[in-house]
C-alpha positions in Angstrom: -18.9 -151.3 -69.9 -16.4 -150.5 -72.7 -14.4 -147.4 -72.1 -13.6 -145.4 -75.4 -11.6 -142.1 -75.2 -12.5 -138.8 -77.0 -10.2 -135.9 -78.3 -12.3 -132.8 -78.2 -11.7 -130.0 -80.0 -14.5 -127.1 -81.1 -18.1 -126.8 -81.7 -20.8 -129.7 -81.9 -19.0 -132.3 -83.4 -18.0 -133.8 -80.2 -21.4 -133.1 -78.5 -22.8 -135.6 -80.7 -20.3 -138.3 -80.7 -20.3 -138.2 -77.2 -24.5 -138.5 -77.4 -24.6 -141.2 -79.4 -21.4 -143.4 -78.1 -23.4 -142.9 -74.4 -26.2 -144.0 -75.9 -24.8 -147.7 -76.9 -23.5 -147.9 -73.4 -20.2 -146.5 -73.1 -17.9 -145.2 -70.5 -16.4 -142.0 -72.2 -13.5 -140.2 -71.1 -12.6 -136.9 -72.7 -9.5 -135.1 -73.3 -10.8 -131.5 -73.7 -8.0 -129.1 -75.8 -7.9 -125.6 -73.7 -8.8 -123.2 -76.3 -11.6 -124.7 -78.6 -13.6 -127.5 -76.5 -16.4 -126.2 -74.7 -17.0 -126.7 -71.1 -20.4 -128.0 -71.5 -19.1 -130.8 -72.5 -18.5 -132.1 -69.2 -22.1 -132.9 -69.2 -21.7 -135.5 -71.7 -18.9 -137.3 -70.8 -18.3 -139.7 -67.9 -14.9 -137.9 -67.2 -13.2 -134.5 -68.4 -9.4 -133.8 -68.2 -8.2 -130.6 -70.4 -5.2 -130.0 -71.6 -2.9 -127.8 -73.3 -2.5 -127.8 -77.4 1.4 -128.8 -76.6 0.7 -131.5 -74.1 0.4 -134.9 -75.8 2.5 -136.4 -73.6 -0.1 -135.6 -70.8 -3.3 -136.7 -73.0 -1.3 -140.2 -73.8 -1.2 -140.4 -69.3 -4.7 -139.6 -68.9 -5.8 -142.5 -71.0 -3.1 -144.9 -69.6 -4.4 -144.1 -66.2 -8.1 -144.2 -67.7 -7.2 -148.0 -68.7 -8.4 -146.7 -72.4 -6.8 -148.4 -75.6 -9.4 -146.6 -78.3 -10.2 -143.2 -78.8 -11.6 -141.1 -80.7 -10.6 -137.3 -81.9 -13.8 -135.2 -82.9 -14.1 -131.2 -83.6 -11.3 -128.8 -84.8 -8.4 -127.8 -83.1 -8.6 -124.1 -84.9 -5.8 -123.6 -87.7 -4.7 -120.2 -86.4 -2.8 -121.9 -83.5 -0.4 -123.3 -85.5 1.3 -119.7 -85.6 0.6 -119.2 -82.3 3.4 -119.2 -78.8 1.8 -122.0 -77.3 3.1 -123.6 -80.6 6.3 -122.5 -80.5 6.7 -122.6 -76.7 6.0 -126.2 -76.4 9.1 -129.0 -77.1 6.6 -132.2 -77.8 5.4 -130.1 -80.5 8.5 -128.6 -81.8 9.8 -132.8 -81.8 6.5 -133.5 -83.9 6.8 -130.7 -86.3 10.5 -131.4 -86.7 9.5 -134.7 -87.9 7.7 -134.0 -91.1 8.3 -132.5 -94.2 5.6 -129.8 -94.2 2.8 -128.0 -92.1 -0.1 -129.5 -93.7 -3.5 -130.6 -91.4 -2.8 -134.2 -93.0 1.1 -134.2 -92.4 0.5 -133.0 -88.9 -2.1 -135.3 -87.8 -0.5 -138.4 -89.4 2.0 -137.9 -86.8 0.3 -137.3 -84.1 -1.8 -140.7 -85.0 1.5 -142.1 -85.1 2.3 -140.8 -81.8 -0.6 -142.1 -80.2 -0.2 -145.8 -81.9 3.4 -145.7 -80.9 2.0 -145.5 -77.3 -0.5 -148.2 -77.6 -3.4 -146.3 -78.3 -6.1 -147.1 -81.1 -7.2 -144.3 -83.3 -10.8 -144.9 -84.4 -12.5 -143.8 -87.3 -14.3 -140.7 -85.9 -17.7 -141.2 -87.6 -18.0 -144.5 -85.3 -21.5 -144.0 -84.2 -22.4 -141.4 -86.2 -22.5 -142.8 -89.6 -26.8 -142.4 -89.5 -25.5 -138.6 -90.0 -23.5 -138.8 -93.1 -26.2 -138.0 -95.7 -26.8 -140.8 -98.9 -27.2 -139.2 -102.3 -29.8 -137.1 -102.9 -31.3 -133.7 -102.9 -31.9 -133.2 -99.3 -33.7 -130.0 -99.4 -37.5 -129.3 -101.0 -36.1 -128.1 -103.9 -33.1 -129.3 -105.8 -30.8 -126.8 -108.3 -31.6 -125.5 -110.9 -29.8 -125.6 -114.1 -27.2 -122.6 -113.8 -26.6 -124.3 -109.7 -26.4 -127.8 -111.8 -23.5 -126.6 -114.1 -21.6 -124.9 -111.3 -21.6 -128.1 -109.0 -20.2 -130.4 -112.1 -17.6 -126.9 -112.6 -17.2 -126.9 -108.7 -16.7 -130.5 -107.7 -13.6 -130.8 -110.3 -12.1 -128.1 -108.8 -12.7 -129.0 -105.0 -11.2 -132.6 -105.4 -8.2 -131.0 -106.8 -7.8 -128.8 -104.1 -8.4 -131.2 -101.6 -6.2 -133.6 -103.4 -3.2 -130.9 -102.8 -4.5 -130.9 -99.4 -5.3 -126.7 -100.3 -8.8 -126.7 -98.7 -11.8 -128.6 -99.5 -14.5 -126.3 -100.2 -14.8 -124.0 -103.5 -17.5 -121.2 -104.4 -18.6 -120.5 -107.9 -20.6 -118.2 -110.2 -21.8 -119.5 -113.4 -18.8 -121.3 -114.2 -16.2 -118.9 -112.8 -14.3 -119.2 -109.5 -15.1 -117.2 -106.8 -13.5 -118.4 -103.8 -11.2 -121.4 -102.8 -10.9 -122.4 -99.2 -7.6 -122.7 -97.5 -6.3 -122.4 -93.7 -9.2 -119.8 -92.9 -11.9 -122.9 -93.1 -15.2 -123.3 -94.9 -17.6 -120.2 -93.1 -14.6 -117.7 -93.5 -14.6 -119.2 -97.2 -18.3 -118.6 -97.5 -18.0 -115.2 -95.9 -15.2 -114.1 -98.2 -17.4 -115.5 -101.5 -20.6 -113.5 -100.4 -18.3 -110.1 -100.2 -16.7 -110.9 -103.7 -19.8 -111.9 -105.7 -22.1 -109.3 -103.8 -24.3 -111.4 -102.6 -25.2 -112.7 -106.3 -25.8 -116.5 -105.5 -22.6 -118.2 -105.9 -22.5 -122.0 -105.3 -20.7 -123.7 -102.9 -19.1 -127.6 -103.0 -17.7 -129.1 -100.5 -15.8 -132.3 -100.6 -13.6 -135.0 -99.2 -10.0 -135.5 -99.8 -9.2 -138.1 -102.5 -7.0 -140.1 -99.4 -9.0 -138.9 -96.5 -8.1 -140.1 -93.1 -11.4 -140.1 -91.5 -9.8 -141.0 -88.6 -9.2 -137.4 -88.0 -10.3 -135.3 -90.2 -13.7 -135.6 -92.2 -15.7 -133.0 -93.8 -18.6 -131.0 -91.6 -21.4 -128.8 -91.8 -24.6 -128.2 -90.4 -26.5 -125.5 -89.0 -24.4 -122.3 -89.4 -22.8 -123.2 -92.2 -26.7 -122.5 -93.3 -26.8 -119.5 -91.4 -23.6 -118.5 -93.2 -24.8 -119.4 -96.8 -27.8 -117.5 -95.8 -25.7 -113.8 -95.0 -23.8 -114.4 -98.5 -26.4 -114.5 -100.3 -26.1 -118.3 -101.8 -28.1 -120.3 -103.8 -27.2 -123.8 -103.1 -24.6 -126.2 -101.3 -23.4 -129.5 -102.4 -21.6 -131.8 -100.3 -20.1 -135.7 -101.3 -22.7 -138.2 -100.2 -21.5 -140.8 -97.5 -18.7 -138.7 -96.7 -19.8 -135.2 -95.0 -21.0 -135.3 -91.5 -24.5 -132.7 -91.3 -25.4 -132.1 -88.0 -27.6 -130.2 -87.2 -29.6 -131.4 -90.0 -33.1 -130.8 -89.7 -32.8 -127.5 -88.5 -30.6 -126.3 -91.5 -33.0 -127.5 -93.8 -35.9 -125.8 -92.3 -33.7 -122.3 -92.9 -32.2 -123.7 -95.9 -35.9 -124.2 -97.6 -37.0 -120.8 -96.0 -34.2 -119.2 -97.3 -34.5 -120.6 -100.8 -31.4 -122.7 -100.6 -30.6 -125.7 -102.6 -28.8 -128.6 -100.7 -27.7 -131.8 -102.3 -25.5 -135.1 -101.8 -23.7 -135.6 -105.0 
């Protein structure tokens, strides 16, 4: 049985990698980050270990000992612990952070990939064994937009890729052509959140894309069921993600609400 390791940060991201990798037969052994993975997790998983945000060192053991040369990293750490103690408390971190030019999710992660390679680990893409949920092009809700929700996703989708190309955010909301809200550090439900508040519930649009360079290897776009239920307390009128490239879990479910709701969603 092939072993393959797993990096598990928040919500159901690594629920479902961890499904489906058991599923084609293989050993799994999870690092759990204290903080954000959920203990349930142990259920799915051959073997848990958790550990600190600040231990790498410790994470790079665990698989030694595991005899594990691939892994995988799946769900968010959150992006408010960069600022936090355990942050600044923690020399392995401090060394990494001192190492780059900048703070950015892309910066920081690149090193720690490089960290792990250094140490003879494999980082795998993380949608191995989940590309089934990564949504072709199409409308992928009953209804599709209409033409006010068609102008604002050809508005919208310019302005995401720039973002995401500055490494900003990825997600935008818009209003008949004007910008209502661009997503930075507080992550794509605070965004849509903030967007129902500022257009009062008025039915913005929301677009979500990849980066131009994304490194899929940690960091891919996601959304799913309460990203719905989110849309659904601001008041929006339709989502569009970038087909082949957004991880929708959850899917079924969130367009039963979406439809029931009156929410467009599309693959663009």
């Amino acid at each position: 049985m092939e072993k393959i390791g797993l990096i598990a940060g928040n919500r159901k991201f690594p629920f479902l990698l961890a499904g489906e990798a058991k599923k084609k037969n293989y050993y799994l052994a999870a690092v759990a980050i204290k903080g954000d993975a959920s203990p349930r997790l142990k259920n799915f998983v051959d073997k848990i270990y958790w550990v600190g945000l600040g231990e790498l060192n410790r994470m790079i053991e665990i698989f030694r000992a595991e005899g594990i040369t691939k892994i995988i990293m799946a769900g968010q750490v959150s992006p408010k612990r960069l600022f936090s103690k355990e942050v600044k408390n923690s020399p392995e971190l401090q060394c990494l952070l001192g190492e780059i030019t900048d703070r950015r999710a892309d910066s920081i992660f690149r090193a720690i990939a490089r960290r792990l390679e250094e140490a003879g680990l494999q980082l795998l893409d993380s949608t191995t064994f989940i590309e089934e949920y990564l949504p072709a092009k199409g409308v992928l809700t009953s209804a599709g937009p209409d033409a006010a929700a068609g102008a604002d996703i050809k508005f919208g989708l310019d302005l995401a890729r720039a973002i995401a190309g500055l490494d900003i955010g990825q997600t935008v909301a818009v209003k008949d052509k004007a910008i209502v809200a661009v997503e930075a550090l507080e992550g794509t439900d605070n965004l849509i959140r903030r967007a129902g508040l500022l257009s009062r519930g008025s039915g913005v649009t929301v677009v979500k894309v990849s980066k131009p360079k994304q490194d899929a290897r940690f960091d891919i776009p996601v959304v799913g069921l309460n990203t719905v239920r989110n849309l659904v307390k601001a008041g929006a009128k339709c989502l569009a993600i970038e087909a082949g490239k957004t991880l929708f879990i959850d899917r079924a479910q969130a367009v039963r609400l979406a439809d029931k709701k009156g929410i467009c969603i599309i693959a663009v």
